[in-house]
N, C-alpha and C positions, 0 to 999 in steps of 0.2 A: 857738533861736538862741544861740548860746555867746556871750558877754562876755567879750571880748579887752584884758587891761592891757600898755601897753607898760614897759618899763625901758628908759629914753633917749629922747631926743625931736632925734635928729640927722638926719642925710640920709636913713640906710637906713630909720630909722623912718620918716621921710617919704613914700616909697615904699613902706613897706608899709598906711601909713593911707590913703592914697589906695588902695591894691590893695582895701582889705577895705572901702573905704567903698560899691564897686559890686559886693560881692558879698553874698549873701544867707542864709547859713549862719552868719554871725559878725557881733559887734556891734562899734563904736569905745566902748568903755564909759571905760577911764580912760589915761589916760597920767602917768607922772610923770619928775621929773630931780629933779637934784642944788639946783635953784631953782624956786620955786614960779611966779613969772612965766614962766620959760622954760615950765613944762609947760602954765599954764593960754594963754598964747601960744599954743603947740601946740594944743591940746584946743578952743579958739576954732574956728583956721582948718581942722580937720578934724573937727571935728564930734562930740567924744568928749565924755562926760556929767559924767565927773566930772577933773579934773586934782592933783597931788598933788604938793608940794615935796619928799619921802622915799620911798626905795624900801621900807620898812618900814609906811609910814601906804597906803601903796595893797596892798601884801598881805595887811595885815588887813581889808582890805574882803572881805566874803565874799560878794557878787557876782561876784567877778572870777571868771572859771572857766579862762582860755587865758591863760597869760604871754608875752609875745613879750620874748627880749634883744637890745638893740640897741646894746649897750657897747663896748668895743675888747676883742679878745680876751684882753687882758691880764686885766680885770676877769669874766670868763664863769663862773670856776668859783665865785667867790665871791656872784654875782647868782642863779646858778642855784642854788646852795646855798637861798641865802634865801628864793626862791619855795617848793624844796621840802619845806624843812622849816615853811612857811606852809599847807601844803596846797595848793600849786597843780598844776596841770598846765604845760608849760615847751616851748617852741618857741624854742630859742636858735640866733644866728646861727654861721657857718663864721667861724673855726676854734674848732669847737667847744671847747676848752680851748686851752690851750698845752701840754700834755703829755698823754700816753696815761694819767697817773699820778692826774691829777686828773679825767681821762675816766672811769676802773674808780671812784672815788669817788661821782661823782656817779649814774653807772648805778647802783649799787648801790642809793643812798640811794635814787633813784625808786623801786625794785622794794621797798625796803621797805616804802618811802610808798602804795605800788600806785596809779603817779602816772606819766603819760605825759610821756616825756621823749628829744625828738628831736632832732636837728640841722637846720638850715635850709640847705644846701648844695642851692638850688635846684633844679640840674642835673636832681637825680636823681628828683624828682619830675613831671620835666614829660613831655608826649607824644613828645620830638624824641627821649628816651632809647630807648622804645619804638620810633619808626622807626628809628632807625638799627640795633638790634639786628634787627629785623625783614629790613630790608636784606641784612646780612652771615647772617643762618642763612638768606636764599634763595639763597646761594650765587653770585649776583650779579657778584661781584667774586672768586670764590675759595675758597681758603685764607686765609684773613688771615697773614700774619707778621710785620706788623712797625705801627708805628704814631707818629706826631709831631703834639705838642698845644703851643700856646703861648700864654702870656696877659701881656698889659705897658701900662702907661698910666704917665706921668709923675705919679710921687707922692711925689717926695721932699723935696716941700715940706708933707707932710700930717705934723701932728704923730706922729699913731698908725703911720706909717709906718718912721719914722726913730729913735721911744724905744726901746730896750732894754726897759726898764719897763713900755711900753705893747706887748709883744709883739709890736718891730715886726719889719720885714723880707719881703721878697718872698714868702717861705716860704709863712708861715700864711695870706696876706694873696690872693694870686695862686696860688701853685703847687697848694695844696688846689684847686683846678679843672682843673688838666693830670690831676694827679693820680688824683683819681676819674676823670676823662671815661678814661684809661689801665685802672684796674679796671673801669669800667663795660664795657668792648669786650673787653679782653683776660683777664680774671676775676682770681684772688688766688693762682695760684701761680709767684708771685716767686719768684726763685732767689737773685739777688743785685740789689742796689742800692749805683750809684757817682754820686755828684753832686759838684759845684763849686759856687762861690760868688764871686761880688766882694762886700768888703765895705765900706761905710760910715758913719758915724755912731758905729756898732760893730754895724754889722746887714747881713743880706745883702741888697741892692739887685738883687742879680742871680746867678740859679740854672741850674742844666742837670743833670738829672736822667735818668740811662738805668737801667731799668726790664730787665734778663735774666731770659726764662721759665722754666722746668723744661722746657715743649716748643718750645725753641727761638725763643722769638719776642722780639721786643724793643720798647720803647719810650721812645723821647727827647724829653725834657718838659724845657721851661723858662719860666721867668719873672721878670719884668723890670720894676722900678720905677721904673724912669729910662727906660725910652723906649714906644714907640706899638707895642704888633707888632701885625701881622695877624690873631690871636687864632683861626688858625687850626686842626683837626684833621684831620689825612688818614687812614686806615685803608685800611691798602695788604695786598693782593691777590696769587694767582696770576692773576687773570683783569683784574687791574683796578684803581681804588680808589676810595675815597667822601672825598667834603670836605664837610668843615661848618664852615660860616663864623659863627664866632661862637661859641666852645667853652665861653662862662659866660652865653650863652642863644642857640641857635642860630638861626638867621634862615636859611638855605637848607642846602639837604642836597643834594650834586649828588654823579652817580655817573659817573662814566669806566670805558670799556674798555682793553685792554692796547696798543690804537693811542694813548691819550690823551683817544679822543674825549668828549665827554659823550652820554651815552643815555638820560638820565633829572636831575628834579631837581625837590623835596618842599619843599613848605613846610608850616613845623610851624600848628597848629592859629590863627586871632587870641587875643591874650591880653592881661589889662587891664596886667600887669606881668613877668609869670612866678609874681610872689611867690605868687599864688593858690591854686596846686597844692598848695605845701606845707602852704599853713592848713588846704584840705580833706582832705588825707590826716590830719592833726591830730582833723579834727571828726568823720571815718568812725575814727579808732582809738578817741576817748573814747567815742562814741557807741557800740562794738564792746566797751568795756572793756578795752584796748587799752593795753600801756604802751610798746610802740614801734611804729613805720612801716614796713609791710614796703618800702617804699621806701629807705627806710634804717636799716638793722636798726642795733641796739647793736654788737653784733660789729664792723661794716664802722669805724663810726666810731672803736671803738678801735684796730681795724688800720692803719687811715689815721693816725691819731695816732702808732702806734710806728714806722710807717714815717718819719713827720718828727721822730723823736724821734731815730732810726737817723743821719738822713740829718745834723742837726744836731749831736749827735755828733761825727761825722765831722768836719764842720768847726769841732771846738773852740766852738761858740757854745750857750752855756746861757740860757735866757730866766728872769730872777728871778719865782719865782712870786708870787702876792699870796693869801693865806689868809681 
């Protein structure tokens, strides 16, 4: 059973301690924060052995074996740094960096460490990816050509949403899930990339991102920190098209004909969070000797990185890095 330490003790970590306390491959061994009551708090009400005021005092435990990061992304390359050069193995949350630039960094440093180091971009490890590619190569629906993804919850009252400093903005936050679920269906040969922005605070609150293929195909992604979308995907068809409702964890998968009608419609597997997926691809890579996730390879994650590195660019908006 691997011994999993957390870095942060906030919402998402909370969701993933509860994810890993009902499953059986991994242990709650330590959690720590920035305050030692905040972690041994934490570590209490979920059940973890040991808690720790410093992210430094819990990486020298050499028990620890799985690092989970749960920081703001602004803080990611710096957290993940630390584990790796601790000797850890590292399971850090989406948006993996803030830049493509501190991405190639820390890959590196795993491979020299020969130290597993993935991203946690749920999506891409759960079974709902698998059906719906399953889906469109029955031909079901088509040709594919064209495809629209959206994700948006009211967040402009959350600190990490709204700082500059704390890498905020729709972008890294939201749009990294239109994003991928866009590579995941339609693969990586981009041709051009045009997006927009509103902005506020000094951050983008709100995106829209068209995706042009090299074979023709397109797709229009956006996302939205200031209101509620539908968080819908469609992947549209010569014959047809497929919706998945819920495109940062899907919850039905329904397929329409080219009348409109529905002829079919999947539900993905029960699951205790989603978070699950990605631990155990974690515990089958170390276990394999393994320093990334064929799920989500190094490569995929830098590319997603230079694409929002492109995309931001564009609009004039640089995120301050933290070293």
């Amino acid at each position: 059973m691997v011994k999993m330490g957390f870095i942060g003790a906030g919402t998402i970590a909370e969701i993933m301690a509860k994810t890993i306390n009902e499953m059986d491959c991994v242990e709650a061994y330590a959690v720590s924060a920035r305050e030692l009551g905040r972690a041994e708090k934490f570590a209490e009400k979920y059940g973890f052995q040991k808690a720790y005021g410093s992210y430094e005092e819990m990486l020298s435990d050499t028990e620890v074996q799985l690092v989970y990061i749960a920081t703001p992304h602004s803080h990611h390359y710096k957290h993940v740094k630390m584990c790796l050069e601790a000797g850890k193995n590292v399971l850090c949350e989406k948006a993996f960096t803030v830049n493509a630039q501190q991405a190639r960094k820390l890959l590196n440093l795993a491979k020299e460490k020969n130290l597993l180091l993935t991203e946690a971009i749920w999506t891409r490890y759960m079974p709902s990816r698998n059906m719906i590619n399953d889906l469109i190569e029955s031909g079901v629906i088509g040709e594919v050509t064209s495809l629209t993804a959206n994700l948006g919850y009211v967040l402009d009252h959350v600190e990490r949403m709204i700082k500059p400093e704390l890498a905020g903005g729709a972008l890294l936050d939201l749009g990294v899930y239109p994003i991928n679920f866009a590579r995941m269906v339609m693969g990586t040969n981009i041709k051009e990339v045009s997006a927009q922005a509103v902005f506020e605070h000094g951050v983008d609150m709100i995106n829209s991102i068209v995706f042009s293929y090299e074979d023709g195909k397109m797709a229009t992604l956006q996302s939205n920190g200031r209101a509620v979308l539908d968080r819908k995907g469609v992947i549209f068809g010569t014959k047809g098209y497929i919706e998945v409702t819920n495109i940062n964890n899907p919850e039905m998968i329904r397929v329409y004909d080219k009348d409109h009608k529905e002829t079919a419609s999947y539900f993905p597997p029960k699951q205790i969070s989603g978070y699950e997926y990605e631990v155990e691809a974690c515990v089958r890579a170390m276990e394999n000797g393994e320093l990334e996730c064929p799920e989500m390879p190094h490569e995929e994650t830098i590319c997603i990185m230079e694409l929002m590195d492109q995309i931001r660019e564009s609009w004039g908006y640089e995120i301050p890095e933290i070293e």
